[in-house]
N, CA, C and O atoms as CSV, one atom per row, in Angstrom:
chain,resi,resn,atom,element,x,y,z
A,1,UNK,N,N,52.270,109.610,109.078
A,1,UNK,CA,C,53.068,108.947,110.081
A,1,UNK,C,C,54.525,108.924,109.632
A,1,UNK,O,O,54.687,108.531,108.477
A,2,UNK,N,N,55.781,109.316,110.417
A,2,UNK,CA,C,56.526,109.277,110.313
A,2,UNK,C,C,57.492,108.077,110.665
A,2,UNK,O,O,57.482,107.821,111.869
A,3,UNK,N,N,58.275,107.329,109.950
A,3,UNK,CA,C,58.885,106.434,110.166
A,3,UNK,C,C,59.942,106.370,109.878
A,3,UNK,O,O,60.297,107.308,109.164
A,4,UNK,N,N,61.272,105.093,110.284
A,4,UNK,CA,C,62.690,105.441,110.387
A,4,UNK,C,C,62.900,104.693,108.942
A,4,UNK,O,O,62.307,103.701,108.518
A,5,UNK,N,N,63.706,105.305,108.451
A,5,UNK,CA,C,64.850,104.754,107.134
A,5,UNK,C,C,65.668,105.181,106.473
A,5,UNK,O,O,65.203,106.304,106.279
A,6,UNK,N,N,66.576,105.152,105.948
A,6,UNK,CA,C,67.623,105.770,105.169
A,6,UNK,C,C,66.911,107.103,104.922
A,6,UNK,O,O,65.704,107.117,105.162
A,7,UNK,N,N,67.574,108.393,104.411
A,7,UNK,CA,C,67.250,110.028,103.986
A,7,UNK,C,C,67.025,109.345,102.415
A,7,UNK,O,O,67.718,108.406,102.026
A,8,UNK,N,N,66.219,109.813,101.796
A,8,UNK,CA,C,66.333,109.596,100.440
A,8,UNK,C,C,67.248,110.939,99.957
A,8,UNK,O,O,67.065,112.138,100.171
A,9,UNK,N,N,68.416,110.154,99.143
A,9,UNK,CA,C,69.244,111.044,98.239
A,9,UNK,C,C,68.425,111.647,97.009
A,9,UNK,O,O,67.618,111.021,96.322
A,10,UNK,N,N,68.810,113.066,96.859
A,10,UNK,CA,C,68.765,113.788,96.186
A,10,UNK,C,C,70.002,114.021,94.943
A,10,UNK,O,O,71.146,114.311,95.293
A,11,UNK,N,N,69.737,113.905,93.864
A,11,UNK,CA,C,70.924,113.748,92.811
A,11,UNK,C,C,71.357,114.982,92.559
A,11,UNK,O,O,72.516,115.337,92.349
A,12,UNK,N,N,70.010,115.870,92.598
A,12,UNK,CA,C,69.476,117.072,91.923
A,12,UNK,C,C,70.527,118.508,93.037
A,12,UNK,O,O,70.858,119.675,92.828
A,13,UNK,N,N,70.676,117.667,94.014
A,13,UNK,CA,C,71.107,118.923,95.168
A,13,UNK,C,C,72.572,118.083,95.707
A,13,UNK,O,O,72.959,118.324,96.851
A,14,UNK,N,N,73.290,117.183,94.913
A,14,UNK,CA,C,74.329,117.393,95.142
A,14,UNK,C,C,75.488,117.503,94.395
A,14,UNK,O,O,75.381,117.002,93.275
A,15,UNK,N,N,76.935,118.168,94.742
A,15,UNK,CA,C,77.260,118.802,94.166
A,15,UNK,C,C,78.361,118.298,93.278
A,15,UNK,O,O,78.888,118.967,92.389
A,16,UNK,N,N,78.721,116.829,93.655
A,16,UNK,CA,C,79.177,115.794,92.298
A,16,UNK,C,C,78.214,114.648,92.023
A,16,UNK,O,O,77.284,114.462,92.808
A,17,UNK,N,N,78.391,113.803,90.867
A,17,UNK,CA,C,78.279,112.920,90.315
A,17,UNK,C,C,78.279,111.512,91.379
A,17,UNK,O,O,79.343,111.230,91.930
A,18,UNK,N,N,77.188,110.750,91.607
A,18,UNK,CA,C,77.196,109.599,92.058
A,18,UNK,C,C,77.189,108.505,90.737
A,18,UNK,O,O,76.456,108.465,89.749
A,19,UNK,N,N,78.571,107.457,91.251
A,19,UNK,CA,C,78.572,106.282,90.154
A,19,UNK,C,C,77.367,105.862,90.214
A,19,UNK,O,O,76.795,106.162,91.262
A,20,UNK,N,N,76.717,105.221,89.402
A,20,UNK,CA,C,75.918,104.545,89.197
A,20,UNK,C,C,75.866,103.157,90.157
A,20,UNK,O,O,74.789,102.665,90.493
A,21,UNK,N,N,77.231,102.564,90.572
A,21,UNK,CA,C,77.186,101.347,91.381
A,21,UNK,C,C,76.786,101.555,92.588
A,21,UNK,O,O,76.206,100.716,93.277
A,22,UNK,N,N,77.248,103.399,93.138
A,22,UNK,CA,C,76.769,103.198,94.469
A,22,UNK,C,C,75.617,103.896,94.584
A,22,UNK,O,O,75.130,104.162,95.683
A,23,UNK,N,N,74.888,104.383,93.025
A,23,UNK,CA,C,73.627,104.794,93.389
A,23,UNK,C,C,72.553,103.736,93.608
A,23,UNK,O,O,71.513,103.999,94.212
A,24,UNK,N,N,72.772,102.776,93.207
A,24,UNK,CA,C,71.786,101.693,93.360
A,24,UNK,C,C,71.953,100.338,94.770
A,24,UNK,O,O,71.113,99.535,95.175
A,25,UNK,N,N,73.428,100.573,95.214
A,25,UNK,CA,C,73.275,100.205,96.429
A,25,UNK,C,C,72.763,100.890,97.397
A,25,UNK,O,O,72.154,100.510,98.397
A,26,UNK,N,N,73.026,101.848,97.066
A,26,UNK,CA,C,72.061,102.924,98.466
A,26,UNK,C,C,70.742,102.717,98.055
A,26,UNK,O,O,70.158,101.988,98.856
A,27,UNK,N,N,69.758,103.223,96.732
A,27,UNK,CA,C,68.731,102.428,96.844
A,27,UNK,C,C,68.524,101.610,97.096
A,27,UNK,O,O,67.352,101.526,97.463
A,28,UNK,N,N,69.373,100.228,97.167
A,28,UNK,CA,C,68.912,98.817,97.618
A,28,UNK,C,C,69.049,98.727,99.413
A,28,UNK,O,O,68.738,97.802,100.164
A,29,UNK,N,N,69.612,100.017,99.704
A,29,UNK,CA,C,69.612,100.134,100.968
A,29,UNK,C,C,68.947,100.545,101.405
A,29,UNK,O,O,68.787,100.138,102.555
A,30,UNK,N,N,67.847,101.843,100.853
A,30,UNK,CA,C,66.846,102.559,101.309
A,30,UNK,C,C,65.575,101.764,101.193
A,30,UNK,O,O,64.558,101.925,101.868
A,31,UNK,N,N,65.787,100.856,100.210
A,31,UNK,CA,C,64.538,100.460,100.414
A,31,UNK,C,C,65.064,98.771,101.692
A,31,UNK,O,O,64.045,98.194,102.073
A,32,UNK,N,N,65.725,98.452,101.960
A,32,UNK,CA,C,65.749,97.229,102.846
A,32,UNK,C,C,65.465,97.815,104.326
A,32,UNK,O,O,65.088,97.172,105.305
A,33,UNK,N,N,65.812,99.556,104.218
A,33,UNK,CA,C,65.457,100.044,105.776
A,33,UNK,C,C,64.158,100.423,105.801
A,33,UNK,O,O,63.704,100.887,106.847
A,34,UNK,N,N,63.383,100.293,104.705
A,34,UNK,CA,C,62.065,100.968,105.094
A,34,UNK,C,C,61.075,99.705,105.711
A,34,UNK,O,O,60.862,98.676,105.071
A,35,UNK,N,N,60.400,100.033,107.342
A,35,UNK,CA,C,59.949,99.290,108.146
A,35,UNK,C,C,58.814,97.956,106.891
A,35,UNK,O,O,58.060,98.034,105.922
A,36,UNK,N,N,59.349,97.007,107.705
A,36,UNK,CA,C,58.182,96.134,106.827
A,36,UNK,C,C,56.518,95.873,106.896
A,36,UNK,O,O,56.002,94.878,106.388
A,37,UNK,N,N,55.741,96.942,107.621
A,37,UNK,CA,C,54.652,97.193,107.682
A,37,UNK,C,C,54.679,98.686,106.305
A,37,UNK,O,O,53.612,98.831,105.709
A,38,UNK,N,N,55.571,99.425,106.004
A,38,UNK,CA,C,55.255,100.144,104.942
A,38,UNK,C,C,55.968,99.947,103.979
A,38,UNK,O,O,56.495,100.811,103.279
A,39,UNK,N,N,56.054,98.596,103.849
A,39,UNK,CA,C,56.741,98.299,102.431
A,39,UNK,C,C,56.312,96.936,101.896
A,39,UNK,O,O,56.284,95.993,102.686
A,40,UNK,N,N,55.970,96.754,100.598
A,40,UNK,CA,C,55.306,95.498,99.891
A,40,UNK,C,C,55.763,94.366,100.082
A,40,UNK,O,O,56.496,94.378,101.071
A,41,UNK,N,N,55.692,93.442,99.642
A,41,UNK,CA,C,56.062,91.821,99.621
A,41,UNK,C,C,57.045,91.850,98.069
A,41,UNK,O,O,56.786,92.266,96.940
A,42,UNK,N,N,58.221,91.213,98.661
A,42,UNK,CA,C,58.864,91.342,97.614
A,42,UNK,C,C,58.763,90.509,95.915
A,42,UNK,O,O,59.570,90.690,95.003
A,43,UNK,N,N,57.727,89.738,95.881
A,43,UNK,CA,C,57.087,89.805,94.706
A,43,UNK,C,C,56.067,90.881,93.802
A,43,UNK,O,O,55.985,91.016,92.581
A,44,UNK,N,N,55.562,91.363,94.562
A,44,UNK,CA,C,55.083,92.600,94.159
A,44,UNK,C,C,56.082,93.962,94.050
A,44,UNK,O,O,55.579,94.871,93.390
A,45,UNK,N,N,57.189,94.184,94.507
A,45,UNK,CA,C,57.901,95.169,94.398
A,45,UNK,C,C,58.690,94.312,93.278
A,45,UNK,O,O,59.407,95.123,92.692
A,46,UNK,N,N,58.853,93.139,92.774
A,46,UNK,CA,C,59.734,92.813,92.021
A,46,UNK,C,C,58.822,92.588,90.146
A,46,UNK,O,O,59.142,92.073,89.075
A,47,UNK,N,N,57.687,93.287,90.666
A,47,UNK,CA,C,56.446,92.900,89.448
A,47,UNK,C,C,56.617,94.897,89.259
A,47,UNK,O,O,56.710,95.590,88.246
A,48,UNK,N,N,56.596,95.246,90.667
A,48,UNK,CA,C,56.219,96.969,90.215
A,48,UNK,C,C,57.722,97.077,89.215
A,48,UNK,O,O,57.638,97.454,88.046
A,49,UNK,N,N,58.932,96.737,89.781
A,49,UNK,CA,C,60.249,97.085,88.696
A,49,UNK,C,C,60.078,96.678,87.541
A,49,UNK,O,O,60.648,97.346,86.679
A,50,UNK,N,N,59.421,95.707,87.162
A,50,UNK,CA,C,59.393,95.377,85.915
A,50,UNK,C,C,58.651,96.060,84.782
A,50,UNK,O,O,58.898,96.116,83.577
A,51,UNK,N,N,57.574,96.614,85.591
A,51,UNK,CA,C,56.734,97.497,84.842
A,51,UNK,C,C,57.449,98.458,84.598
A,51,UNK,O,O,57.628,98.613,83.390
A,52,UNK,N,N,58.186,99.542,85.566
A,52,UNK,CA,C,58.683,100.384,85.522
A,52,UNK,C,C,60.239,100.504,84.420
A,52,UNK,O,O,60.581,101.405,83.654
A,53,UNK,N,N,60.864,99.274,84.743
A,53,UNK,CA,C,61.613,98.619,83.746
A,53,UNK,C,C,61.538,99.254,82.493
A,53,UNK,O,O,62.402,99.999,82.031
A,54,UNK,N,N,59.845,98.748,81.640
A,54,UNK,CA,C,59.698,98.727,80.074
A,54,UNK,C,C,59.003,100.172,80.233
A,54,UNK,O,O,58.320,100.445,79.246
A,55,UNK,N,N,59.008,101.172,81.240
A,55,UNK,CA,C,58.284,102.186,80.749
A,55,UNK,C,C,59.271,103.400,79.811
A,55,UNK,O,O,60.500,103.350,79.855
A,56,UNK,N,N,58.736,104.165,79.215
A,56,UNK,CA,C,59.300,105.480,78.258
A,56,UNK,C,C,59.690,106.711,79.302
A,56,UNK,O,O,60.357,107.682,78.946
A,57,UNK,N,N,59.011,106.463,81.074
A,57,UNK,CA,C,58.942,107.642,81.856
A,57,UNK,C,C,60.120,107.462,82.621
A,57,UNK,O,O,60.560,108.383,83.309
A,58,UNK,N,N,60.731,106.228,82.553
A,58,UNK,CA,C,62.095,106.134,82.851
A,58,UNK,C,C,63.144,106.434,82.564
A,58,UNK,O,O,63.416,105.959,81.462
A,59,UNK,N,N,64.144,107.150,83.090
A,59,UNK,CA,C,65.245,107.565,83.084
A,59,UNK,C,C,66.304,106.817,83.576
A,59,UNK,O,O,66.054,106.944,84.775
A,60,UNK,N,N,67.343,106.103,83.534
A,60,UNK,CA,C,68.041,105.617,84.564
A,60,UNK,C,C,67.240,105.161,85.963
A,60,UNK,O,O,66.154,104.638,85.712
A,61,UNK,N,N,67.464,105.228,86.948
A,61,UNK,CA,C,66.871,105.085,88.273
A,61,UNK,C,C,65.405,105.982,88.564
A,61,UNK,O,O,64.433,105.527,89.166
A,62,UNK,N,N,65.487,107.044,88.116
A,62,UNK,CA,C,64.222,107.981,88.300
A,62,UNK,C,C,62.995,108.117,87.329
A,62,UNK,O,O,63.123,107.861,86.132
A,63,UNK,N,N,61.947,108.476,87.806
A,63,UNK,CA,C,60.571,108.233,86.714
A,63,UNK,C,C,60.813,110.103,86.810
A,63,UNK,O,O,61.063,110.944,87.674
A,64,UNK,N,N,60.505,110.030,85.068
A,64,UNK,CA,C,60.254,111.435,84.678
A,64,UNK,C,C,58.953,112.195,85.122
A,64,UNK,O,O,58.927,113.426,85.145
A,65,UNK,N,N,58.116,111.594,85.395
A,65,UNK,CA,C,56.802,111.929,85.856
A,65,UNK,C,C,56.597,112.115,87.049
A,65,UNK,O,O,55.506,112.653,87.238
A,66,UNK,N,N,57.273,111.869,88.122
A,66,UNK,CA,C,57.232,112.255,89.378
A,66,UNK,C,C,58.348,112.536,90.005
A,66,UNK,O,O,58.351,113.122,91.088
A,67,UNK,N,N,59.934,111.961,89.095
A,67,UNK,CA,C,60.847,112.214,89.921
A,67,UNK,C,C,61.388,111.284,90.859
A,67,UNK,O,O,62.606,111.213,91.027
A,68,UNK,N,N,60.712,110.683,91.382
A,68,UNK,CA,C,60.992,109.855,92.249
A,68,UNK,C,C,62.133,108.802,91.770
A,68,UNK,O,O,62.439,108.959,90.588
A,69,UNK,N,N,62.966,107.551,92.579
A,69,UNK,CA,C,64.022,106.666,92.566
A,69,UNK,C,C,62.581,105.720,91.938
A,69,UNK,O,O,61.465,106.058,92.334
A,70,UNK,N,N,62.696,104.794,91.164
A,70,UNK,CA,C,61.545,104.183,90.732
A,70,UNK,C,C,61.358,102.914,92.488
A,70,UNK,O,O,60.402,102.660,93.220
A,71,UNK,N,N,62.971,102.420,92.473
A,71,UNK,CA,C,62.676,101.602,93.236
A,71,UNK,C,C,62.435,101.834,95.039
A,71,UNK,O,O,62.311,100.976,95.913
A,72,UNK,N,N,62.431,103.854,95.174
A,72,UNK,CA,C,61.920,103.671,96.142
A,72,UNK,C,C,59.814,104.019,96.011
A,72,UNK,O,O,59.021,103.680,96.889
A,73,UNK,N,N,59.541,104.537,95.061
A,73,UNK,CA,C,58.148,104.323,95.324
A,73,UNK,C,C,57.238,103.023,94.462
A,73,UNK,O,O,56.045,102.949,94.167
A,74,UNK,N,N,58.675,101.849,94.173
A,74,UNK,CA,C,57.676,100.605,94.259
A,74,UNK,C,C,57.653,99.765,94.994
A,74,UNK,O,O,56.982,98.755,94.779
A,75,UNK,N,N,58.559,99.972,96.350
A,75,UNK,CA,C,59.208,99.361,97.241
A,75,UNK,C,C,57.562,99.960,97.884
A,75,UNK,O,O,56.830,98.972,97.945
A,76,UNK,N,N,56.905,101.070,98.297
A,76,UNK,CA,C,56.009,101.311,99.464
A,76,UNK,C,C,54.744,101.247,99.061
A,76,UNK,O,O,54.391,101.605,97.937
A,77,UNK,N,N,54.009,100.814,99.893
A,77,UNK,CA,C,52.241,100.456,100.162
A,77,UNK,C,C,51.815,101.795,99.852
A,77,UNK,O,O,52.642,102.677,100.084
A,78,UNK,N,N,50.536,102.187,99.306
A,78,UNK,CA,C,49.660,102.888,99.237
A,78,UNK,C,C,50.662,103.840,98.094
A,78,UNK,O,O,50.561,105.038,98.359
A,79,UNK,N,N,51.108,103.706,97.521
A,79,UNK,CA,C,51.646,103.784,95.874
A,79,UNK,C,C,51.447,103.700,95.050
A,79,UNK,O,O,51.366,102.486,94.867
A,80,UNK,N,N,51.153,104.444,93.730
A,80,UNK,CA,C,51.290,103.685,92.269
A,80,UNK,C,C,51.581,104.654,91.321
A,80,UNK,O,O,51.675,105.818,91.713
A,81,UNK,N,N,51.742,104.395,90.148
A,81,UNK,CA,C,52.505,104.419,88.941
A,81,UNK,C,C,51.622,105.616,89.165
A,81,UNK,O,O,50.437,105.779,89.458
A,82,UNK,N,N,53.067,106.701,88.815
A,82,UNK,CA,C,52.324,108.191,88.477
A,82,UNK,C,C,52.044,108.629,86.862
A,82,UNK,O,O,52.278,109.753,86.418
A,83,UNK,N,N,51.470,107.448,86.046
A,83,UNK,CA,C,51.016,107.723,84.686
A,83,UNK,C,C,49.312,108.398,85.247
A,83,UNK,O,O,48.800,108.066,86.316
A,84,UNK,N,N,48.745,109.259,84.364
A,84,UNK,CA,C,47.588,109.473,84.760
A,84,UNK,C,C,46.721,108.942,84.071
A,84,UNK,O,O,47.073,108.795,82.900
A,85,UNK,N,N,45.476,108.501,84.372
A,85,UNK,CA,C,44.589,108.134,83.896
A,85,UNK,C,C,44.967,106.165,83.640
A,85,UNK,O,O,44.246,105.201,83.383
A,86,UNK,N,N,46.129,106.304,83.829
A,86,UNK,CA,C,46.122,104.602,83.247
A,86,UNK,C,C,47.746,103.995,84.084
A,86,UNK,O,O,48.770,103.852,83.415
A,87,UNK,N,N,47.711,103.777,85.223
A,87,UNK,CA,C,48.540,103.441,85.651
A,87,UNK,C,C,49.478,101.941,85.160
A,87,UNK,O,O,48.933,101.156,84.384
A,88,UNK,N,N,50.471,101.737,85.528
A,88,UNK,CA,C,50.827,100.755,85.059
A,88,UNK,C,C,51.009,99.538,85.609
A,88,UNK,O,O,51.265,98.450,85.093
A,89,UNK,N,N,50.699,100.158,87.682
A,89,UNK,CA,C,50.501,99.441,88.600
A,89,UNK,C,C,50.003,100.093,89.461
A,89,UNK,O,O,50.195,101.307,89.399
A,90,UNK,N,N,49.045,99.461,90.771
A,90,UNK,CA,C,48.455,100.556,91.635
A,90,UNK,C,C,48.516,99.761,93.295
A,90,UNK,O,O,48.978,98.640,93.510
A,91,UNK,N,N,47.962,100.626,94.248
A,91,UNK,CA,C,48.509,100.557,95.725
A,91,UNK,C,C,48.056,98.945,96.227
A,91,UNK,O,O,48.225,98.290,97.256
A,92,UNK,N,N,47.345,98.691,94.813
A,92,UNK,CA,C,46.627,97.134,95.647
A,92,UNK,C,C,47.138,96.150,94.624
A,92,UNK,O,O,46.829,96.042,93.438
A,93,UNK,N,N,48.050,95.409,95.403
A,93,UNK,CA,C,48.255,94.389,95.023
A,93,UNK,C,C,47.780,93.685,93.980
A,93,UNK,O,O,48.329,93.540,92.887
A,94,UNK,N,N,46.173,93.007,94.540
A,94,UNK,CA,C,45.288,91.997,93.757
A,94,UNK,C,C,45.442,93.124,92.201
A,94,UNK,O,O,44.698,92.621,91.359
A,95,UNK,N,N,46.059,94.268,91.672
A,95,UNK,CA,C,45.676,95.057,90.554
A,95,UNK,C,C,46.777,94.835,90.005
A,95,UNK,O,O,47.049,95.622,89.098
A,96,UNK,N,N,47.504,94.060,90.219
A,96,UNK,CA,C,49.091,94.786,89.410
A,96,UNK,C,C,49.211,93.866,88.190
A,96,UNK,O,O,50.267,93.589,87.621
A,97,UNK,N,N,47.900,93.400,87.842
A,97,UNK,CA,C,48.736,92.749,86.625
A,97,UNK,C,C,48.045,93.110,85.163
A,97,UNK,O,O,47.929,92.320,84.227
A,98,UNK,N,N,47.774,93.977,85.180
A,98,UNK,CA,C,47.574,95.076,83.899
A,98,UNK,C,C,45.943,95.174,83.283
A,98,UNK,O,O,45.679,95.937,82.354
């Protein structure tokens, strides 16, 4: 199903340098436009950052393991931590606490 929200930026395909201040307001923007039927309760998106926070697969804003903005795939439902075999959080809620 397709739904409306910000384009997710690509770092990788453009052709200067985004500051860091306005890379994370636009994430904080992409994820406030994504409809609130496909996006978590903001205690749980504020439990998925934290995990993601203390992980080694983090880079700045992006997980090395999938690539992704961390805070746009902990911001959405039916999600989880792309570690394999042992996630660090998963699409259900009642699981996220280790």
């Amino acid at each position: 199903m397709i739904y409306d929200s910000l384009p997710v930026l690509c770092r990788k395909c453009l052709d200067k340098e985004i500051p860091e201040k306005e890379l994370l307001e636009y994430l904080d923007d992409y994820v406030r436009s994504l409809p609130a039927e496909k996006r978590v309760d903001e205690p749980v998106y504020n439990l998925r950052l934290s995990k993601c926070a203390e992980c080694g697969h983090r880079l700045g804003y992006t997980c090395t393991l999938c690539g992704c903005y961390v805070q746009t795939r902990a911001a959405k439902k039916n999600m989880r931590c792309p570690i394999p075999g042992y996630p660090k959080w998963t699409e259900n809620a009642h699981d996220e606490g280790d």
